[in-house]
C-alpha positions as CSV (number, residue, x, y, z in Angstrom):
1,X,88.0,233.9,165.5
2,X,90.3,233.3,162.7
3,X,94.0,233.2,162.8
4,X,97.0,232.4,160.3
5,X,99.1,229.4,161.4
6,X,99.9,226.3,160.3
7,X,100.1,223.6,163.7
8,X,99.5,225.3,167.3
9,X,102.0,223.6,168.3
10,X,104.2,225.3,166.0
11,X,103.3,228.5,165.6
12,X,105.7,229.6,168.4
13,X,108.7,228.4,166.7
14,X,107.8,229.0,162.8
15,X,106.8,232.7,164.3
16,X,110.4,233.0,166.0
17,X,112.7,231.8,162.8
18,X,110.1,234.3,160.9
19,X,111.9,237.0,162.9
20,X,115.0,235.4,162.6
21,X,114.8,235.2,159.0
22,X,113.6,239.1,158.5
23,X,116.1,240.4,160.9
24,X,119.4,242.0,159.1
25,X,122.0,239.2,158.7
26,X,124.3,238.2,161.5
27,X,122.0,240.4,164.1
28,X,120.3,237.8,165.8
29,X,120.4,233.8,166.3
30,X,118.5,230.7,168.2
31,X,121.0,228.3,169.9
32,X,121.0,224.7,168.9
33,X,118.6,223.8,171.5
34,X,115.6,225.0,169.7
35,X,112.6,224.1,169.4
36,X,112.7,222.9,172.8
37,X,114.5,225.4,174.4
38,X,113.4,228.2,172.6
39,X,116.6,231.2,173.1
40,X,117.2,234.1,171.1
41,X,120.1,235.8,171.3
42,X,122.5,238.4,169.5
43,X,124.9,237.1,167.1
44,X,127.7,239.6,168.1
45,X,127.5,238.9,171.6
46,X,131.1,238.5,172.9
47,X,130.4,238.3,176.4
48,X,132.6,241.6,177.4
49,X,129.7,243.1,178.7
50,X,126.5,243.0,181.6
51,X,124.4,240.4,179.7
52,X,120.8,241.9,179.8
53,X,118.2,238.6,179.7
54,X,114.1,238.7,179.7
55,X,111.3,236.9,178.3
56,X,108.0,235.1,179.6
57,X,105.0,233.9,177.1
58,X,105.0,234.5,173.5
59,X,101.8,236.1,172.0
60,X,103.3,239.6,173.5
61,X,105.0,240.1,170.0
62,X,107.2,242.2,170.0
63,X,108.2,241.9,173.2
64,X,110.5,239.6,174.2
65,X,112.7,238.5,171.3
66,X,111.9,241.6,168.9
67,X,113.9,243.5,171.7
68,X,117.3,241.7,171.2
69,X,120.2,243.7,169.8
70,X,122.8,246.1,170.6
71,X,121.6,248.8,173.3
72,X,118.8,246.8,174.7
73,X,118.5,243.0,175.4
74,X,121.2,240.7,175.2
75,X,118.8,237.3,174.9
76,X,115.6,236.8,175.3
77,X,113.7,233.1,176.5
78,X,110.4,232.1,175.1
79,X,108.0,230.0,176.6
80,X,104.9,228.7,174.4
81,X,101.7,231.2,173.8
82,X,101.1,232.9,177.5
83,X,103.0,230.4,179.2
84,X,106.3,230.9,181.2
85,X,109.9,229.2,179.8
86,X,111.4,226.4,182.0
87,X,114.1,226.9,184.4
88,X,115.8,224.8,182.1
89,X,115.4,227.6,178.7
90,X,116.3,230.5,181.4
91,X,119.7,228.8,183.0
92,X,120.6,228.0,179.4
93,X,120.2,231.7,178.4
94,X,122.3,232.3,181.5
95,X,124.6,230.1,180.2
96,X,124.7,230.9,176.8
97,X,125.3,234.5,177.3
98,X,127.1,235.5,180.6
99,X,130.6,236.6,181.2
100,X,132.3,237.5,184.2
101,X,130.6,240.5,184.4
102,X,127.6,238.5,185.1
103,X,123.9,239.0,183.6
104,X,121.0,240.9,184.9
105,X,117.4,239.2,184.5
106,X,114.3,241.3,183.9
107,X,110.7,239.3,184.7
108,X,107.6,240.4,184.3
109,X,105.5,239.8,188.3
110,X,103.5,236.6,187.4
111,X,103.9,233.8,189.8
112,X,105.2,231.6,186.7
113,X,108.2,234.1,185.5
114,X,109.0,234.6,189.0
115,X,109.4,231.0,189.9
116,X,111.5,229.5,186.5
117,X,113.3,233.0,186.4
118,X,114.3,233.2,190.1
119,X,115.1,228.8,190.1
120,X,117.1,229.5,186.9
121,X,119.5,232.5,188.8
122,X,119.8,229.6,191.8
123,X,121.2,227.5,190.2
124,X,123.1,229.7,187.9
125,X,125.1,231.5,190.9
126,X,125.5,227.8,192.1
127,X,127.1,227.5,189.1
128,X,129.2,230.7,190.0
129,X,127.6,232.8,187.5
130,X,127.0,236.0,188.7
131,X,123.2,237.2,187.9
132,X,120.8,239.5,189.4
133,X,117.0,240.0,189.0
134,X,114.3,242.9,189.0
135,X,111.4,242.0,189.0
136,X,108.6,244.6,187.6
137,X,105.0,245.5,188.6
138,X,103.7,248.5,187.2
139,X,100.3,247.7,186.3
140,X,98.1,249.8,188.5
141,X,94.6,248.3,187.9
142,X,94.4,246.6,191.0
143,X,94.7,248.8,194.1
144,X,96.0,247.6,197.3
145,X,97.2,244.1,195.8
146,X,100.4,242.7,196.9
147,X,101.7,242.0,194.3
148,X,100.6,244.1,191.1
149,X,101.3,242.6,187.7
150,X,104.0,243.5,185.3
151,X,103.1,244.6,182.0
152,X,103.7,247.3,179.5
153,X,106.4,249.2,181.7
154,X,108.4,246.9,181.9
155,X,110.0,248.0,178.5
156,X,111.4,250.7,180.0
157,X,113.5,248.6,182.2
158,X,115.0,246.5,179.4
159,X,115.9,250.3,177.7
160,X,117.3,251.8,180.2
161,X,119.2,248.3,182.1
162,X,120.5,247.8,178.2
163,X,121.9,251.5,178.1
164,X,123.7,250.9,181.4
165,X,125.4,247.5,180.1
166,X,126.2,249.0,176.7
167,X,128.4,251.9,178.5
168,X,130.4,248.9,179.9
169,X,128.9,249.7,183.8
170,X,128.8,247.4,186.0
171,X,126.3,244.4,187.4
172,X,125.7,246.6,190.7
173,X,125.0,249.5,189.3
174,X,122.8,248.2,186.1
175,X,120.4,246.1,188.3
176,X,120.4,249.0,190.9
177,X,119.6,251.9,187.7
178,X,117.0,249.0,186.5
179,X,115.5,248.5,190.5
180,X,115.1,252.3,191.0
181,X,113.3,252.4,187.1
182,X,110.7,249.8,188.0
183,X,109.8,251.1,191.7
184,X,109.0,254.7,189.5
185,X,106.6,253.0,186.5
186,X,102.4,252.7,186.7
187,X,100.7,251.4,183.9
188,X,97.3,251.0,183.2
189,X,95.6,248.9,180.1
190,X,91.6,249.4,178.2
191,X,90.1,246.8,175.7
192,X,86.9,246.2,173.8
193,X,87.4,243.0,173.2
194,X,89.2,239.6,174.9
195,X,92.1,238.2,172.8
196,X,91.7,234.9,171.4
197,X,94.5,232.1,171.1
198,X,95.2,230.3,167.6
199,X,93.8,226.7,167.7
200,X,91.5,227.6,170.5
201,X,87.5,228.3,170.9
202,X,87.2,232.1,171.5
203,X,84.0,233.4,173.6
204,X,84.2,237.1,174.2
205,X,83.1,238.2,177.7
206,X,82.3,241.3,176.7
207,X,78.7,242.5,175.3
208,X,78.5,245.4,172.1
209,X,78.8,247.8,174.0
210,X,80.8,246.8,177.0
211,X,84.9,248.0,177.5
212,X,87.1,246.3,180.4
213,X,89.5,248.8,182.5
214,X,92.8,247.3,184.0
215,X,93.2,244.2,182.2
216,X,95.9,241.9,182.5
217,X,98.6,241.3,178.9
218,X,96.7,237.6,178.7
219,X,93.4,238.1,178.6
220,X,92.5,238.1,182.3
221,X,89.3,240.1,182.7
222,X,89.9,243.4,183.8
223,X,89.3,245.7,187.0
224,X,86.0,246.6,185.8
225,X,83.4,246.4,182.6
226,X,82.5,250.0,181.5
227,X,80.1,251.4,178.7
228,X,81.6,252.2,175.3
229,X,82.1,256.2,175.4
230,X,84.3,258.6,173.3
231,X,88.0,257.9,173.5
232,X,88.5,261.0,175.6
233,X,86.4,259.9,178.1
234,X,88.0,256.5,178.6
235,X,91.1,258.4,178.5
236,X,90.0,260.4,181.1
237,X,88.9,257.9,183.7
238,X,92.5,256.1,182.9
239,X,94.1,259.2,183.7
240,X,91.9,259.6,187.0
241,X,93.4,256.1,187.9
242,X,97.2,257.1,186.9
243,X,97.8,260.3,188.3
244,X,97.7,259.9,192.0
245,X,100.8,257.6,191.6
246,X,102.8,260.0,189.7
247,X,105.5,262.2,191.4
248,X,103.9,266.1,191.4
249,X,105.9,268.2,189.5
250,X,107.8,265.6,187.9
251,X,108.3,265.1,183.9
252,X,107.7,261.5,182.7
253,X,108.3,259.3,179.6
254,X,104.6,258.4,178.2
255,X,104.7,254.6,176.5
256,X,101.3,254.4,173.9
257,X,101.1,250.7,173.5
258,X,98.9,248.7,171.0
259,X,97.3,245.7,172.3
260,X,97.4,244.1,169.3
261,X,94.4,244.6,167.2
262,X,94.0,248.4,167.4
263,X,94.3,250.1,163.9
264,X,96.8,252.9,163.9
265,X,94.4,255.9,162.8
266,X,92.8,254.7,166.1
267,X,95.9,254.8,168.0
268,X,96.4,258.3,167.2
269,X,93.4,259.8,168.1
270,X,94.0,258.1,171.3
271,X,97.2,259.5,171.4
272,X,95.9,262.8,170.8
273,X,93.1,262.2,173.5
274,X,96.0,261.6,176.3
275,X,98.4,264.2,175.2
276,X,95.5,266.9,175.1
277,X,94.8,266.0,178.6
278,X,96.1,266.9,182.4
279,X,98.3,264.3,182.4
280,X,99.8,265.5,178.6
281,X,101.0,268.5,180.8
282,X,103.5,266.2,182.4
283,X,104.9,264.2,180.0
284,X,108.4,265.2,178.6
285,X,109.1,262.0,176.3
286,X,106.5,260.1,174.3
287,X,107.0,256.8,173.4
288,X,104.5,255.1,170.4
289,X,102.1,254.8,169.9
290,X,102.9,251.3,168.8
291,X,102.6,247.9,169.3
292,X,105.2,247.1,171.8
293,X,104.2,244.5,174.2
294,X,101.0,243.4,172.8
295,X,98.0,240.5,173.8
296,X,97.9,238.8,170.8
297,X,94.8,240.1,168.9
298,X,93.3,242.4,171.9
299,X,91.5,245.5,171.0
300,X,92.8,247.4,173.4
301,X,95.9,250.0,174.4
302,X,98.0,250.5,177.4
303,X,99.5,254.2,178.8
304,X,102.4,253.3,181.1
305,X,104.7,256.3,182.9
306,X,107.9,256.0,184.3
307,X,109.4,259.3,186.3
308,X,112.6,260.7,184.6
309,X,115.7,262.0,185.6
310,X,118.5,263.6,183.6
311,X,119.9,259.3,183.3
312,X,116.9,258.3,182.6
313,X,116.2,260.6,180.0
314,X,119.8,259.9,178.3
315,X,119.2,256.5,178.4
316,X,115.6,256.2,176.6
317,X,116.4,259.1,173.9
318,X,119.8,256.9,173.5
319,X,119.9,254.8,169.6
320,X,119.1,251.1,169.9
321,X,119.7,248.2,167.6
322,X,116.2,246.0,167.8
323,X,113.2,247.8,164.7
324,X,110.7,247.4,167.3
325,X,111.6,250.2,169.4
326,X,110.5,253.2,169.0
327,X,112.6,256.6,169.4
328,X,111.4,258.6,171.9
329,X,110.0,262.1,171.0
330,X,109.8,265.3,173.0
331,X,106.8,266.2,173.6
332,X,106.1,269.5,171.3
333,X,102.7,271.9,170.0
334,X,101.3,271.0,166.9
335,X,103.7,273.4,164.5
336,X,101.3,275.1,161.5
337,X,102.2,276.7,159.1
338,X,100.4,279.0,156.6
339,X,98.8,277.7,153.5
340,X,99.1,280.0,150.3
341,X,96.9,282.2,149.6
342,X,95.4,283.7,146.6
343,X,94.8,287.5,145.9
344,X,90.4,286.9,145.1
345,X,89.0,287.9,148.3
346,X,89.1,287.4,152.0
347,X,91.4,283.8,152.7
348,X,91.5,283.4,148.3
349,X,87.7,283.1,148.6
350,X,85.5,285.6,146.1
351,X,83.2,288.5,147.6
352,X,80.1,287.0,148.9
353,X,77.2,287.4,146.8
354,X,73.0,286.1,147.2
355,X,70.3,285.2,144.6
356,X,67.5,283.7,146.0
357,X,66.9,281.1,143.5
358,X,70.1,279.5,143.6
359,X,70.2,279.5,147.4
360,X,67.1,277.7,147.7
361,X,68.4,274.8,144.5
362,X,72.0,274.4,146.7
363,X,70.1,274.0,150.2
364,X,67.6,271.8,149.0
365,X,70.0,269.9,147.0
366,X,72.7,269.3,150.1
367,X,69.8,268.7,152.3
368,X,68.2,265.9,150.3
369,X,71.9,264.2,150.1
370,X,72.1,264.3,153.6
371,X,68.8,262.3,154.3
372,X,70.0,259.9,151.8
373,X,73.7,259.7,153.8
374,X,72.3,256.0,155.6
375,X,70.7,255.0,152.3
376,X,74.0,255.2,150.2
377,X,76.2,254.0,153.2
378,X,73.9,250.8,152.9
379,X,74.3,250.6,149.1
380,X,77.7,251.6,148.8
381,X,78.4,248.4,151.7
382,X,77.0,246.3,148.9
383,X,79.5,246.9,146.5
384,X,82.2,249.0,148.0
385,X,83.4,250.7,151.0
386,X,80.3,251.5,152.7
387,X,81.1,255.7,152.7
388,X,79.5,257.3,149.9
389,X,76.9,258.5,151.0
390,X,79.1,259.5,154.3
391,X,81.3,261.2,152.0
392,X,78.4,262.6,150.0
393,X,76.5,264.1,153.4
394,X,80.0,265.5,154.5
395,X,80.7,267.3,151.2
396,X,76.9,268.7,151.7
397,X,77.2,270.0,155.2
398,X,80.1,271.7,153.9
399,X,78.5,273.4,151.2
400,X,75.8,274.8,153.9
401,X,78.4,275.7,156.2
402,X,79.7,278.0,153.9
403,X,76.8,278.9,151.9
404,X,76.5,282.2,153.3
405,X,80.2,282.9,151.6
406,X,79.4,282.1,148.1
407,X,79.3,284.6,145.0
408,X,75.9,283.2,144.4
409,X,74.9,286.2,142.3
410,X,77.5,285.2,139.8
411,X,77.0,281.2,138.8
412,X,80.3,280.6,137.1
413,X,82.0,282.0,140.5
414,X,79.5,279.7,142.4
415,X,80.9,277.0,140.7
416,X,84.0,277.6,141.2
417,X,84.1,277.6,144.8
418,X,81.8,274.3,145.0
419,X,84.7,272.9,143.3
420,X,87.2,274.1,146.2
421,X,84.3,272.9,148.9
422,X,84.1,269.5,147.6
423,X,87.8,269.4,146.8
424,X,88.7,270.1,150.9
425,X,85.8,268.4,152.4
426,X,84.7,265.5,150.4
427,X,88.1,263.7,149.9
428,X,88.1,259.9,148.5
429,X,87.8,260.1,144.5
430,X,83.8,261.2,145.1
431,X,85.0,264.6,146.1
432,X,88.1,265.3,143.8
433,X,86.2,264.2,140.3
434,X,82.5,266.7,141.5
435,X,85.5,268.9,142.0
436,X,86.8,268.6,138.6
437,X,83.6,268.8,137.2
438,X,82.7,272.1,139.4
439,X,86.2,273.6,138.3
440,X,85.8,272.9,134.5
441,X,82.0,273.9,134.5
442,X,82.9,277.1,136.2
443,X,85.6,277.9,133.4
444,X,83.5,276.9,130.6
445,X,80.7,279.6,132.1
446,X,83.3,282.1,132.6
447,X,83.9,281.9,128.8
448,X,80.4,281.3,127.6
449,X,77.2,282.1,129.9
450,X,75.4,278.4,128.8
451,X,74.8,276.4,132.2
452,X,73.8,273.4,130.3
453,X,76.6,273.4,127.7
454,X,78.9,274.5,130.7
455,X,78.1,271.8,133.1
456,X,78.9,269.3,129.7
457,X,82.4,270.7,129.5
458,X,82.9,269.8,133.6
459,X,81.5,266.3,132.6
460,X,83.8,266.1,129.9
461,X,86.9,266.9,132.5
462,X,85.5,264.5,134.9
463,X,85.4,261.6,132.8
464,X,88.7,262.3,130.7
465,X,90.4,262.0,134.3
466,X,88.6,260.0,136.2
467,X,88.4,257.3,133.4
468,X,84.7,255.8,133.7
469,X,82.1,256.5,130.5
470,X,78.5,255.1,130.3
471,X,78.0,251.8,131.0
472,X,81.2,251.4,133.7
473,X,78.3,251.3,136.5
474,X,80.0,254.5,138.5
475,X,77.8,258.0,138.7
476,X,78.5,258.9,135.2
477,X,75.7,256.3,133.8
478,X,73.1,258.8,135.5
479,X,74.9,262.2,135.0
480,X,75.5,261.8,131.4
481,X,72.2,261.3,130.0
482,X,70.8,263.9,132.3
483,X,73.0,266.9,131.1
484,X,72.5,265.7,127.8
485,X,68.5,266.0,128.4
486,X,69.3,269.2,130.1
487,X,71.0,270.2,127.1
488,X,67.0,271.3,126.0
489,X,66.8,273.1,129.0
490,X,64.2,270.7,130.3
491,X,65.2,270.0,134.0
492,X,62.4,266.9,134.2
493,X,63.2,265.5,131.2
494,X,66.9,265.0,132.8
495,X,65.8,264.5,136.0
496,X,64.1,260.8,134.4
497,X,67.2,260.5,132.8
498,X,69.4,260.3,135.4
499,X,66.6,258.7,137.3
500,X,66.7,255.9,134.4
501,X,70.3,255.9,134.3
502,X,70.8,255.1,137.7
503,X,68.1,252.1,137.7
504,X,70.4,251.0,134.6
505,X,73.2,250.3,136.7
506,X,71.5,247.5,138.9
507,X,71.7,245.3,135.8
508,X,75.5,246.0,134.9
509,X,77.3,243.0,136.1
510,X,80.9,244.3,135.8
511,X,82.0,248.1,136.8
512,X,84.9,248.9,135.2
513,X,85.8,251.5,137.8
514,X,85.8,252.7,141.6
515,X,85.7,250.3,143.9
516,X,82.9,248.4,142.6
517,X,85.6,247.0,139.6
518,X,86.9,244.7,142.8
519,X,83.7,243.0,143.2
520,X,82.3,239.9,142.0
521,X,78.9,239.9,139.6
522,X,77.2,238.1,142.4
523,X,77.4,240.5,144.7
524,X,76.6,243.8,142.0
525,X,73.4,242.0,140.6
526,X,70.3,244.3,141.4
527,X,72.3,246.8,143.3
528,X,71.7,250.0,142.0
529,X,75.3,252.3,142.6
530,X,75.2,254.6,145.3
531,X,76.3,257.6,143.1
532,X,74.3,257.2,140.6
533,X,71.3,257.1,142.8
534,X,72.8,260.4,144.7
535,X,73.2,262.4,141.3
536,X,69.3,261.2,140.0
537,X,68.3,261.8,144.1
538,X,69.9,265.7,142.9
539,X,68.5,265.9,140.0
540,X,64.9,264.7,141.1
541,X,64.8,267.9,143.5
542,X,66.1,270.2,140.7
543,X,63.0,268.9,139.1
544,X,60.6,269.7,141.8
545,X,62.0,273.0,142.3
546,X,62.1,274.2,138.8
């Protein structure tokens, strides 16, 4: 797979002074020791408080060092991609950052953490520092292990241990607020795909169609390899795995965290797919979605629970420093409100009306556009976004949805409302410009009872907005000199023309709008575009039915 970095062996370091150098100034600094010892640390620390220290591997990004600031961690140590820090980079943090009231270490449960974390404390009381650890394991995937691996959740310990030492409490009582937190988290983590490390061969484990359940925060397969299946089935099985461990009757905090490489559109319906199910009846806070303690580039999210209490709850609501965080939200019903309505009919819509003859030209019209949805995709992919003909079909199931509704006794009022259909359903700039030309059209019948000469003034509309004229290779190159043929009232006569029009396009080597103005001449030779061929596709049935 492809990455951006310069040197492996730098990407570490050039990724932490990137942070360093976005971060607001005199927030957070590196000690002197750096690159070697790799510490990050705030810049206002004056030691008056519980120091709050984590880290582990980098490639978990935010987490660790994106979580330093006022409210949360004090430093964080960073070892190299996946690997642990020394015991010499965690005794310096110690060192760097710890007062008398001592300094409470939070480490992730792999065997690596546990050993340079736990040395570093050794020697750091030796050196009559007084420090503490908690170590967490919330990931569920693994039942019956001894000694389960800490992921996700573990964010909920540096929140709430950093709320603790911000109040001025003491060492005690923050590592004992932090112990109780960690014994009362599960977490539980889904992928599609294996993350791969910069400056290393990738080979992805998984087949096309092949998910892993309970996966570790480096790429360690997971628990099991299941079938891609809607996101509210995976959900489901995840929350099959997490809610035996939960407390019954309790409320919980619910952490949404991004892998890594899981667009946020996705992310969302996943959040929707959790909060719409059993286990969304128990939540009380959400945190995310977001990504928060990620694995590199996976494709994949984690849900991770911890059990509140009225402390807990102050403490993860409570304003932090560090961008990364996210507020926690209560969890809420969707609120809706009304949308304005006009006075023309049931919900602004005009009385139903049929006519035979124009019901048969819409259906066979939206029906041939959504055969052709695959076809246009696949041109469309040649020189745009791949959707037209997505958009296209949509806008044409809408239309027979809601045929039954239209005043299609009355054309200009039929117009009119294909204008509104396309408008709400078809979205993209496909559906607002056939709205525009709808809308107009249906005006200029309104005022003058000529279809042809009415569907010229929508074209007129459409182009004066939109922008494109003959020749700019968009769907105006076949709808222009087919309403002009139609002009005569011969429907095959424009049904070659836009027919014509659209082969026309294949040889136009620049489009000078849509998305097709962003691509190359290579790419747009012989390709025909996709809304030109849908408006010669429409006009070809008009023909057949006339």
């Amino acid at each position: 797979m492809k990455h951006f970095f310069n040197r492996r062996e730098n990407i570490v370091t050039e990724a932490l002074d990137g942070l360093l150098l976005t971060s607001s100034k005199g927030r957070l600094a590196r000690l002197d020791s750096f690159p070697d010892i790799k510490v990050i640390l705030r810049a206002d620390w004056d030691k008056s408080k519980v120091a709050i220290i984590s880290g582990g591997g980098a490639g978990h990004e935010p987490s660790h060092a994106g979580f330093v600031g006022k409210g949360m961690l004090t430093a964080a140590v960073s070892g190299e991609i996946f690997a642990s820090p020394s015991v010499d980079a965690v005794l310096t943090a110690i060192r760097a950052v710890t007062g008398e009231k001592g300094a409470l270490l939070i480490v992730k449960n792999y065997t690596g953490d546990r050993l340079n974390f736990g040395l570093a404390a050794e020697k750091a009381r030796a050196e009559g520092f007084d420090v503490e650890m908690v170590i967490v394991a919330d990931d569920i995937a693994i039942p019956g292990i001894n000694q389960p691996r800490g992921v996700a959740g573990t964010l909920f310990v540096h929140k709430i241990s950093g709320y603790h030492a911000e109040r001025g409490e003491d060492l005690k009582t923050i590592a004992a607020h932090a112990t109780a937190a960690a014994g009362d988290i599960v977490s539980l983590g889904m992928s599609l795909s294996t993350c791969s490390v910069p400056g290393q061969a990738h080979e992805d484990r998984l087949g096309a169609n092949e998910g892993e359940l309970g996966l570790g925060i480096h790429g360690e397969p997971g628990v099991e390899r299941i079938t891609l299946q809607p996101v509210a089935d995976i959900v489901s099985t995840m929350v099959e795995r997490l809610s035996p461990a939960l407390r019954e009757g309790a409320s919980h905090c619910l952490l949404i965290n991004n892998l890594g490489a899981v667009p946020p559109l996705e992310m969302t319906v996943i959040a929707n797919a959790v909060l719409s199910s059993p286990l969304g009846h128990r939540v009380r806070l959400i945190i995310g979605p977001a990504p928060m303690m990620t694995a590199l580039n996976m494709n994949g999210f984690s849900l991770s629970l911890i059990r509140l209490d009225a402390v807990r709850e102050a403490a993860l609501t409570a304003a932090v420093e560090p961008h990364a965080w996210m507020p926690a939200v209560e969890r809420h019903e969707i609120e809706v409100i009304a949308a304005p309505r006009t006075s023309a009919g049931l919900n602004g819509a005009p009385v139903a009306g049929d006519n035979l003859r124009n019901r048969r030209l819409i259906t066979a019209l939206c029906e041939h556009l959504i055969s052709q949805e695959s076809e246009l995709n696949r041109l469309d992919g040649r020189v745009g976004d791949g959707d037209t003909g997505s958009t296209v079909a949509t806008g044409a199931r809408s239309v027979l949805a809601r045929l039954d509704t239209l005043p299609l006794d009355r054309p200009a009022a039929t117009l009119a409302s294909l204008g509104d259909i396309l408008g709400t359903s078809m979205g993209g700039s496909s559906g607002v410009l056939l709205s525009i030309f709808f809308t107009a059209a249906a005006k200029a019948m309104a005022d003058n009872a000529d279809i042809s000469a009415a569907l010229l003034a929508g074209l007129d509309r459409m182009t004066f907005y939109g922008g494109a004229a003959v020749g700019d290779r968009t769907m105006v190159d076949a709808l222009s000199p087919a309403l002009q043929a139609f002009a005569s009232g011969d429907v095959v006569a424009a049904a070659k023309a836009a027919a014509a029009g659209a082969e026309s396009t294949k040889t136009m080597m620049k489009a000078r709008a849509g998305r097709a103005s962003y691509v190359g001449e290579r790419d747009l030779a012989g390709v025909a575009d996709p809304g030109a061929v849908a408006v010669a596709g429409a006009f070809g049935v008009a023909a057949s039915l006339a």
